[in-house]
GUFIZA-423189 format. One record per residue (C-alpha): residue in three letters; x, y, z. Coordinates in steps of 0.2 Angstrom, whole numbers, plus 2048, in hexadecimal, padded with zeros to 3 digits. Example, Ala and Ser with C-alpha at 12.3 -4.5 7.8 and 13.67 -1.06 7.14 Angstrom:
<sites>
ALA83E7EA827;SER8447FB824;
</sites>
This chain:
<sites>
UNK623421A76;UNK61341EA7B;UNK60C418A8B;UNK604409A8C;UNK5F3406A98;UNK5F23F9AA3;UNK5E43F5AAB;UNK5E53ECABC;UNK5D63DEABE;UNK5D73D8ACD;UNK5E03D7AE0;UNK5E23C7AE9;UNK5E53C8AFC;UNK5E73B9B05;UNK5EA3BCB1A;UNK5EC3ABB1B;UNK5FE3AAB15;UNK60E3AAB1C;UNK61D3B1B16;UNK6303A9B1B;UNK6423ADB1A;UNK64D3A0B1B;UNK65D3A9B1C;UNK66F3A7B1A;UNK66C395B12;UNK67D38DB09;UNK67E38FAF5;UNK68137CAF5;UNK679370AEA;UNK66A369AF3;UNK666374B00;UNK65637AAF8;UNK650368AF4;UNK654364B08;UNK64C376B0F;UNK63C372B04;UNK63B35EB04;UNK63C35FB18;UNK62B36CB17;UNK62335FB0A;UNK627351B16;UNK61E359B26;UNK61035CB17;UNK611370B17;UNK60E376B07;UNK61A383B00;UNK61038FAF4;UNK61E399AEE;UNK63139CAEE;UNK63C3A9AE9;UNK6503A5AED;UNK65D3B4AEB;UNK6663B9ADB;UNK6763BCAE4;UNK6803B3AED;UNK6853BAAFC;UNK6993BCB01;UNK6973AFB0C;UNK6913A4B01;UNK67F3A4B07;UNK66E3A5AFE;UNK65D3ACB04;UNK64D3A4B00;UNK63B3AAB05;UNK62B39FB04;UNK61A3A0B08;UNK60E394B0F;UNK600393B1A;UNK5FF39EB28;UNK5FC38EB33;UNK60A388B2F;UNK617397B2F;UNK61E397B41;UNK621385B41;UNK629382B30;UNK639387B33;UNK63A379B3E;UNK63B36CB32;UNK64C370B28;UNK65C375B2E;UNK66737BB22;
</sites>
């Protein structure tokens, strides 16, 4: 087999970005449009998702976003699961 080269052209680093867990979050239909509607209501923009593969025993899905650093302590505020 031979190995392919990959060639790496470029790195982004952004400081300005906040990372979230929203945690523990029912696998119910709807929950995700409520979570992310509320932060589109209070006009945080949400510049990436990533929700759990699994399902946990309980039920219970993870998500993690990111958004503006300005807005990262605050935006958990605006949803309650």
């Amino acid at each position: 087999m031979q190995e392919k080269k990959i060639v790496i052209r470029g790195v982004a680093h952004d400081t300005n970005v906040a990372k979230l867990a929203a945690r523990g979050v029912p696998d119910e239909p709807g929950v995700a449009y409520r979570i992310f509607a509320a932060l589109a209501d209070a006009n945080i923009d949400v510049d990436m998702i990533v929700q759990s593969a699994s399902v946990q025993k309980d039920k219970k899905r993870h998500f993690v976003y990111s958004c503006q650093n300005r807005y990262g302590r605050g935006s958990w505020q605006f949803w309650k699961p």
